[in-house]
C-alpha positions in Angstrom: 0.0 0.0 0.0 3.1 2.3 1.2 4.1 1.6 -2.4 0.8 2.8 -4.4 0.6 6.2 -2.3 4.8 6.7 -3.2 3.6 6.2 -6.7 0.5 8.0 -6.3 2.2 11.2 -5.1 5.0 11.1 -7.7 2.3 11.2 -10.6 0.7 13.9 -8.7 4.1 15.8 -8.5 4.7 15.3 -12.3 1.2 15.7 -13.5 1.8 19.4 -11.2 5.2 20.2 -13.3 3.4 19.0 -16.6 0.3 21.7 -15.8 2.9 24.4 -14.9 4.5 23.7 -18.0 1.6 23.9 -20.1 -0.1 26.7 -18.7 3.0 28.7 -19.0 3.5 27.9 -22.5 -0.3 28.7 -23.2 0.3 32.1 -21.4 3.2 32.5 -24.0 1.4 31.7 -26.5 -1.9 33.7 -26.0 0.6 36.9 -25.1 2.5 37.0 -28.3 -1.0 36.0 -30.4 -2.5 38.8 -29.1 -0.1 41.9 -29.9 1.7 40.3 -33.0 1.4 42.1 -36.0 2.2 40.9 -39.1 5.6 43.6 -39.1 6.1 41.6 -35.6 5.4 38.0 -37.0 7.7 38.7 -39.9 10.5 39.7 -38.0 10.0 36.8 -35.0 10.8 34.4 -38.5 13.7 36.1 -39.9 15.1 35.6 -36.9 15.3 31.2 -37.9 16.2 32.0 -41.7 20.4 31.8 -40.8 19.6 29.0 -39.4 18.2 27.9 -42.3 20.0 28.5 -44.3 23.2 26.8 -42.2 21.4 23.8 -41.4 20.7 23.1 -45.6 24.5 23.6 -45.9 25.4 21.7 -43.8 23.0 18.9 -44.9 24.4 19.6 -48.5 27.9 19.3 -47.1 27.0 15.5 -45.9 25.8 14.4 -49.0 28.7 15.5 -50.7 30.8 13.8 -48.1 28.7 10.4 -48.6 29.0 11.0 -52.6 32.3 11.5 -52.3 33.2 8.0 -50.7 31.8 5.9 -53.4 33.0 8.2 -56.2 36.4 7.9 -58.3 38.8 8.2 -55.6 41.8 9.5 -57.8 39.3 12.0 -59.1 40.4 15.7 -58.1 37.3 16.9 -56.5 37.1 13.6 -54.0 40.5 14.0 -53.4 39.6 17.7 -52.4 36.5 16.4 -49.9 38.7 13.4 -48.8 41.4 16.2 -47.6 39.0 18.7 -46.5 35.8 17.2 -45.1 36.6 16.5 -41.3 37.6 20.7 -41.3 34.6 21.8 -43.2 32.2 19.8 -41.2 34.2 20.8 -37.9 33.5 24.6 -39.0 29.7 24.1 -40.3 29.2 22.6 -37.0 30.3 25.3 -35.1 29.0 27.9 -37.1 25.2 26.4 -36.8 25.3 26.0 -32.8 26.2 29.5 -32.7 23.3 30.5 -35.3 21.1 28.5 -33.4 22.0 29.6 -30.1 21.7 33.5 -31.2 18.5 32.8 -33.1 17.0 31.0 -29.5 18.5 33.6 -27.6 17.0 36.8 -29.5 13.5 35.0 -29.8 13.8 34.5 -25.7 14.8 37.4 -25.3 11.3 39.0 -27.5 9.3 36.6 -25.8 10.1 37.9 -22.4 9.6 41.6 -23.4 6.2 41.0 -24.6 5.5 39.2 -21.3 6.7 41.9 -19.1 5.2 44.5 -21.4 1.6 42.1 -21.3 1.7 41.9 -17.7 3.0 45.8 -17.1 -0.2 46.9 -19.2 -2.8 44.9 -17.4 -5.1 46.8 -15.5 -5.3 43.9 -12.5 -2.9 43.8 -10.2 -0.1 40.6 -9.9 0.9 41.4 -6.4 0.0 38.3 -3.8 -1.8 39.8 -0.5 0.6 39.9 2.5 0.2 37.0 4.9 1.6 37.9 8.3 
């Protein structure tokens, strides 16, 4: 029995978490539906096209690299990707985790001005009542 209330409580802590989670992300998501324009909505996606654009490089890069291996190996261009691939792939890499890190970072750091600009132009007050 000890066992089923252990159990019990752990599914009510995580069904808890899951509800916190959700509600914030609705709250997100009905605070930025609400004041986007379509200026706003435009420039939230140009903020993704780099990485875009990096991530179809970089795709485009593999293939090459996979083409490459069951090409003519005393061809010029494989011996070019043969040399070169392990670098270019190394640099790709780091160049899309720092795209995509920006990219997450600028659109957190919208997201959380709209919130505090939603919440700052609410007429009802967030403050919790003093408990003494």
């Amino acid at each position: 029995m000890g066992r089923v209330n252990s159990s019990a409580s752990v599914n009510r802590q995580s069904g808890f978490k899951e509800q916190c989670f959700i509600q914030s992300w609705i709250e997100v998501i009905e605070v930025t539906s609400e004041h986007d324009s379509r200026d706003e909505v435009k420039r939230d996606r140009l903020t993704f096209y780099p990485v875009i654009v990096v991530s179809a490089i970089f795709c485009i890069s593999i293939f090459i690299v996979i083409a490459a291996t069951f090409g003519d190996q005393l061809n010029p261009a494989n011996r070019w990707v043969n040399r070169n691939a392990n670098t270019v792939l190394i640099v790709e890499t780091v160049v899309l985790v720092i795209v995509t890190l920006g990219a997450m970072t600028i659109d957190r750091v919208r997201t959380l001005k709209k919130l505090s600009q939603s919440k700052s132009s609410s007429p009802v007050s967030q403050e919790s009542p003093d408990v003494d």
